[in-house]
N, C-alpha and C positions, 0 to 999 in steps of 0.2 A: 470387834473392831470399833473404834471411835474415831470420826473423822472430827475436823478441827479445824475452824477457818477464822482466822484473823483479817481483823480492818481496825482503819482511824489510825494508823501513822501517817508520818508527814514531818513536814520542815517546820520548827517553832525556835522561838527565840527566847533568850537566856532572859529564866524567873517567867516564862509563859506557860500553857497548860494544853494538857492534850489528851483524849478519852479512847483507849484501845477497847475495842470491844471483839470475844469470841466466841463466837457458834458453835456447840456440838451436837452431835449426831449419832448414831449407831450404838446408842446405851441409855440406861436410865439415868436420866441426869443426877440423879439425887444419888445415886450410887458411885458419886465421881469425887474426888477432893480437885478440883478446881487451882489452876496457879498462871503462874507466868516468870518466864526465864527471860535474860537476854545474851547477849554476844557481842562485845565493840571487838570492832580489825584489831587482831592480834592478841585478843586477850581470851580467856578460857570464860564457856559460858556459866554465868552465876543468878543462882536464884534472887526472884523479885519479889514473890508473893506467892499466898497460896489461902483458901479458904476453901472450908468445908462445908459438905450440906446445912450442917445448922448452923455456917458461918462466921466461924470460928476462924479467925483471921491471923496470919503470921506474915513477918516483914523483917530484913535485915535491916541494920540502923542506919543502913546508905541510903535507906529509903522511907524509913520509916518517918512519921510527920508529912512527910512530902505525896505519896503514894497511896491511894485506898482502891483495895480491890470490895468488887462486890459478884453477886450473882442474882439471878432472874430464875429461880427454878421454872416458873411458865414459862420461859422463851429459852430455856435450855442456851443460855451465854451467860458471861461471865465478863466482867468490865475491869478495865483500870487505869484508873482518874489518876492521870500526873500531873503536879503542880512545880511550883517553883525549881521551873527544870534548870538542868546545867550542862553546860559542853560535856560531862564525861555520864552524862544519861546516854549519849550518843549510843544505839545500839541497832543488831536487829533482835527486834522484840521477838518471844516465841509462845502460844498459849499450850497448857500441859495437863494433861487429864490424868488422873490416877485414878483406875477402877480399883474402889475398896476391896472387894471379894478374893480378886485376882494377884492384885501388888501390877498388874502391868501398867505402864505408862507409856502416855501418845502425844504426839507431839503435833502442830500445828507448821505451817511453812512460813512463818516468820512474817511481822511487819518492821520495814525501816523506821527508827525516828530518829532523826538531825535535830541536833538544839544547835542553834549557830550561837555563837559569843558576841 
């Protein structure tokens, strides 16, 4: 089991910046591919990011420029700096662990971010 706790949402406004950060727990960190999904009202949730132990980083072009995830192997979290946000960043954020060995994936319970326009 991997627990998975997310912080650093909140209300920003249009082209401001905001640093999600998530904690895990219950595994070797370095044994984790590391990400973050999100979910706006009414839409299907869509991948954000994702980087692996030697940090190897991937991004959709929705976000790419804009978005850089990173991780902390000593502090066992995993971060992701958004920049020049936009009204349809609006989401709830969610952090995502994929045990390599396994293929299982864990999910986190979500942080809100509002970009107001």
């Amino acid at each position: 089991q991997v627990q998975l706790v997310e912080s650093g949402g909140g209300l920003v406004q249009f082209g401001g910046s905001l640093r999600l950060s998530c904690a895990a727990s219950g595994s070797i960190f370095s044994g984790l591919v590391m990400g973050w999904h999100r979910q706006a009202p009414g839409k299907q949730r869509e991948f954000v990011a994702s980087i692996t132990s030697r940090s190897i980083t991937n991004y959709p072009d929705s976000v790419k420029g804009r978005f850089t995830i990173s991780r902390d192997n000593a502090k066992n979290t995993v971060f992701l700096q958004m920049s020049s946000l936009k009204p349809e960043d609006t989401a709830v954020y969610y952090c995502t662990a994929i045990v390599v060995s396994t293929g299982n994936i864990y999910w986190g319970q979500g942080t809100q971010v509002t970009v107001s326009s």
